[in-house]
Each structure stands twice: as structure tokens, then as C-alpha cells.
N, C-alpha and C positions, 0 to 999 in steps of 0.2 A: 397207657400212653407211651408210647415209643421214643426212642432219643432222635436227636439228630443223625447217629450213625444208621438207627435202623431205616429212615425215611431213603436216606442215600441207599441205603445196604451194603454199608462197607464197612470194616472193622475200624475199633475203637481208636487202634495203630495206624491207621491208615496215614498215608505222606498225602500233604497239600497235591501233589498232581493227582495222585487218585481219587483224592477229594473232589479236586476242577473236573473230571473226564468224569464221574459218576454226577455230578451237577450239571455239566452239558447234556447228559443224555436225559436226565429225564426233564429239564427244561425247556429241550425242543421238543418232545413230547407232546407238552402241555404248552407251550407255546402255536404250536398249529391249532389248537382248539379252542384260542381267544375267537376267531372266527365263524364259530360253530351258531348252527342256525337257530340252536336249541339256548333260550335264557339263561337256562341251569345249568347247561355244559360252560357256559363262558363265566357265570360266575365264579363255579367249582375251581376252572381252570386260571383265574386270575388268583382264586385265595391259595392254589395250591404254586402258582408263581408265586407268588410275594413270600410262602414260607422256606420254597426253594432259595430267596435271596435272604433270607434271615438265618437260614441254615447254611449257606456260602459265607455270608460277612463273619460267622459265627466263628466256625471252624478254620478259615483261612486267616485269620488273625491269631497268632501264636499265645496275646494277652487274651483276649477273650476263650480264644478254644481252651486254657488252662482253667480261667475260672468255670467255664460248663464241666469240666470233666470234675476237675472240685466239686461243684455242684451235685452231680450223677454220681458220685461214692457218697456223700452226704443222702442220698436219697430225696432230693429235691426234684419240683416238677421240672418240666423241658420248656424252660422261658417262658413261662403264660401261655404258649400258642396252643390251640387244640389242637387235638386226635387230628391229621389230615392225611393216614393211612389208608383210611375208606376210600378218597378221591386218589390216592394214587394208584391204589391198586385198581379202580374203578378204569382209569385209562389204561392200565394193562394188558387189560381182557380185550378181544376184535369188537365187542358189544359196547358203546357207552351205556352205563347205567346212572343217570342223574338224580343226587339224593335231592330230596329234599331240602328248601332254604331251612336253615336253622332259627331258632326263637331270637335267640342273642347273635348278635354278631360278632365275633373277635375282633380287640381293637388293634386296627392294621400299624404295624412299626412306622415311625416318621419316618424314616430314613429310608424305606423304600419306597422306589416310583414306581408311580401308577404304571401299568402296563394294558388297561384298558381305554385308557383317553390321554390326551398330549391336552396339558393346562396352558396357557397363556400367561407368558408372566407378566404381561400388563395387568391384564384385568381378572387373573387369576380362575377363568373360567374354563370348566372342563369340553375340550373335542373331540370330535370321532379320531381314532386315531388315522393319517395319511392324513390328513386335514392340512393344507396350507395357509389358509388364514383364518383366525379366529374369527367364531361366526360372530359375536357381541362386539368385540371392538375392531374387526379388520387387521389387527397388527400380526404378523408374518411368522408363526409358529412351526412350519415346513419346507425344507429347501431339497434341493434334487443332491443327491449324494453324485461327486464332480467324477465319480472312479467308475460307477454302474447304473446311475441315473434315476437309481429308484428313490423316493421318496422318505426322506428320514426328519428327524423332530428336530429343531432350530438349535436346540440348547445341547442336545447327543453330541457325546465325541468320536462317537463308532458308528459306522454305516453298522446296521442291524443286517443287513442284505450280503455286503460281500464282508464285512470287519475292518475295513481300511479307515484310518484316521483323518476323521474329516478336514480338519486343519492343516496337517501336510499335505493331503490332497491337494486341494483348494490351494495353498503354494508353491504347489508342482504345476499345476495347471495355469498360476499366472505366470511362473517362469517359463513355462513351454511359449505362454502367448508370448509374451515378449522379447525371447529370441526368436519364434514366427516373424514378430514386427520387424524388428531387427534387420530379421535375413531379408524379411521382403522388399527392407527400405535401401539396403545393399546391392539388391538385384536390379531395382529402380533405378541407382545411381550409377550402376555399372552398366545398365542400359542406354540413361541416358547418353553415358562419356561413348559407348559404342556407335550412337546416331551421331552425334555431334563428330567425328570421325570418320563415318560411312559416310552423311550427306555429300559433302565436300565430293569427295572420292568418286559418287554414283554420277554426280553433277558435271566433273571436270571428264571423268573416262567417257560419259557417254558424249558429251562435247569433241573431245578428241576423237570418237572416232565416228561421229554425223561431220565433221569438217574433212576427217583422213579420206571419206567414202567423195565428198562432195569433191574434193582437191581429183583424189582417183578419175572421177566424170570426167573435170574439165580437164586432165593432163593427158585424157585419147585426145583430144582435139588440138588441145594446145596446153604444149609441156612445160612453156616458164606462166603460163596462169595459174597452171596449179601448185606451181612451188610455194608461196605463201600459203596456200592452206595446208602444202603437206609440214613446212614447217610451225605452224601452228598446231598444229594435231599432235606434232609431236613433244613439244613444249607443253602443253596441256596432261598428254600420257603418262610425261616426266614427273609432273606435279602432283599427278594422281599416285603413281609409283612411290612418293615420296613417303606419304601417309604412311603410319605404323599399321601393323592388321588388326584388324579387331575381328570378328567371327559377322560371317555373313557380306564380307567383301569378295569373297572367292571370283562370284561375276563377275564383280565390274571391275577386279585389276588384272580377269583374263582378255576383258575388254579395252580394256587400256594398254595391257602387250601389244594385243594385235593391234590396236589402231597405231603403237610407235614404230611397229615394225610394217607396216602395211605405209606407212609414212617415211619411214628410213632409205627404204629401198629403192625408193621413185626418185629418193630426192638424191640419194646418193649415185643411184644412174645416170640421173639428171645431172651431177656435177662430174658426175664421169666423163660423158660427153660436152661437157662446157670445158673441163678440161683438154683433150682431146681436140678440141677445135682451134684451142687458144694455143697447143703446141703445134698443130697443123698449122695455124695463120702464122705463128711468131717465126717457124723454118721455114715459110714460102716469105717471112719480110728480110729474116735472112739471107737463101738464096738472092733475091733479087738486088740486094745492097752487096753480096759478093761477087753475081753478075756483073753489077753496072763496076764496081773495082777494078775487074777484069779486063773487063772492056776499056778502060781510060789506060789500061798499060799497055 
């Protein structure tokens, strides 16, 4: 019967990490072969898991790995478990060779979990493993691991898939949602105050300048008709100009220049020559009042 050390195949000195990395390896080993198409290959490979975790809890516990070694100078047996040398070395080979079930069966440690079905802790009923609800009671034995998506057992604290901890997982993923929500309710409200800014703006420029165009028409024909609308147009512009920017005004306050300055010009013309006319009449009312002085001396 071989010890604990020889199952690993590491020395009796061996340090806990050599203990863990000679345990990983041959439990994924024998882990890919719970799958196996063959009855015997998946039992062999289950009894040779669970003595894999009995010789882990064993040796990586500093109290327990002292009393085994106690033990193995006393020349006592190796923890009740049997011989499962056969089945190891049995997966070693490129060949699986499946013994035969045995008469007895070894009784399996409580403390290790099954590794070929996921129980239901309701109804304490065993499932295929990947099972998401118990097939007897329906109650919810499998959730999607929140890191790689693959399917892990309810009660597991480790994705078996990629090793990330289900539970920080699973609160990194509600923190990520919720500054999501957050940002998206941010963007919302920065949107809105953006339309509620722009309307105005889109409303009042495009006003100023369908009045500046229309003032423009009437003032070929007639130049004091179209002064109220060039000065509307351009009060309107002004209003529009007033507004703070917000993104996505570029338009309509290039629309709103031109329609004040397309309004400014006609009307400043416009008052050019009003001017101009009122200096001509007021030095022809002059003249004529210095005339007629003239004349009476």
C-alpha cells in the first residue's frame, strides 16, 4: 500500500507548493476522464478524485500532515483508503485500461464532494453534473459563471473553468451595471438640457433668417417695407446668438449670423440714405430761410 507521498510522487519533505502543483497535475488528469464514454473509466476516475482531495486536505494541513507522518514511522496503514496506484498509473499509459469494479467498495470521506453529480440542497437529490435545475424539485443548482459563461454548481465558490471567484465576480458585474446605468442616465440628462437649448435656438435662427430673406424680396421693390422685417430678423438673430453653445448648434448660429448680418446691412443702408436725405432737406430748409433773410435786407 503506498503513502500519500508515493500517490503524488514527491518526497516525504516536500513544501506545500510542491505538494499543490504535483496535486494539480494529476487531478486534471483524471479530471478530463469523468467524461469518458466508458462506465469504468468514470468510476475509476471519480474514486481516484476524491483520494486525490483526501491526500490534498491531508498533507496541506500542517496538523493533520504531522499525525500521518506519525502515523508512517509507527507503520500504520495510509488512512483506510485503498491501493489506488493501479488507477493511477492506469491513466498514465496513452492506453486506458479499466479494472474491474471491485467487491467492496471504499467508504468515500464525508468531507469530500462528489465530483460526479451536483446534489440539490433542497431535496438532497443527486444530478448530471452542468445541470441547472434539479430534475425532482426544479430548485436552481447551476448558474452561468458572470467571468466566462460556462456553467458552474450554485453552491461553488470558484468557476471550475476559468478559477475566478464567483462572488466578486458577480459584484464587479453589478458595479460595472450600475455605473452603465449611471453614465447612461448622465448622458440622458445632458441631452436633454442640450435640446432644451438647441430647440429654442433652431426655432428663433431659422425665423430670423425666412423673415431676413422675405424683408430682402420686399426691400428690391420697396426699401422702407422691408425695414421691419430686416429689423425683426435681426432681433430674432440676436436672441438666437444669446443662447450658451451646447454641441450640435454649429447650424443654426451660422444661420443666425448670416440672417443678422444679411439684415444689418440693408438696414443700415437703409438708414444711411434716410440719413442723407434728411441732411439734404434740412440744408435746402436752411438755404431757403437764409435766402429769404437775404432778400428782406
Amino acid at each position: 500500500m503506498d503513502t500519500y507521498y508515493d500517490i503524488l510522487k514527491v518526497e516525504p519533505t516536500a513544501s506545500v507548493p510542491e505538494i499543490e502543483a504535483a496535486f494539480e497535475l494529476q487531478y486534471n488528469q483524471w479530471r478530463r476522464l469523468v467524461t469518458h464514454h466508458d462506465p469504468n473509466v468514470v468510476t475509476q476516475a471519480n474514486q481516484a478524485l476524491m483520494t486525490l482531495e483526501q491526500v490534498r486536505t491531508t498533507l496541506t494541513d500542517p496538523t493533520k500532515r504531522s499525525a500521518y507522518d506519525a502515523g508512517l514511522r509507527l507503520g500504520g496503514a495510509v488512512g483506510g483508503i485503498t491501493d489506488p496506484t493501479a488507477v493511477l498509473r492506469d491513466a498514465a499509459t496513452p492506453t486506458f485500461r479499466p479494472t474491474p469494479p471491485k467487491a467492496t467498495r471504499a467508504v468515500q470521506p464525508a468531507s469530500v464532494q462528489r465530483v460526479d453529480a451536483w446534489i440539490c440542497p433542497k431535496c438532497q437529490t443527486a444530478n448530471p453534473v452542468q445541470t441547472r435545475f434539479c430534475r425532482k424539485c426544479g430548485h436552481q443548482i447551476g448558474n452561468d459563471c458572470p467571468n466566462c459563461g460556462e456553467m458552474v454548481e450554485a453552491v461553488a465558490e470558484f468557476c471550475q473553468a476559468c478559477g475566478v471567484n464567483i462572488k466578486e465576480a458577480i459584484e464587479q458585474k453589478e458595479e460595472e451595471e450600475k455605473y452603465r446605468l449611471m453614465h447612461e442616465a448622465e448622458q440622458r440628462r445632458r441631452e436633454a438640457e442640450r435640446l432644451a437649448i438647441l430647440g429654442p435656438v433652431a426655432k428663433l435662427s431659422e425665423e430670423a433668417w425666412n423673415i431676413t430673406k422675405l424683408g430682402c424680396i420686399i426691400g428690391v421693390f420697396l426699401s422702407i417695407v422691408g425695414l421691419p422685417f430686416w429689423i425683426i430678423g435681426m432681433v430674432k438673430a440676436r436672441k438666437a446668438l444669446g443662447f450658451g453653445q451646447v454641441p450640435g448648434d454649429t447650424e443654426y448660429r451660422d444661420k443666425a449670423k448670416k440672417a443678422f448680418w444679411y439684415a444689418l446691412i440693408p438696414t443700415a443702408l437703409f438708414g444711411l440714405a434716410i440719413l442723407c436725405y434728411g441732411l439734404i432737406f434740412a440744408l435746402s430748409i436752411f438755404g431757403s430761410i437764409f435766402s429769404t433773410l437775404s432778400g428782406s435786407q
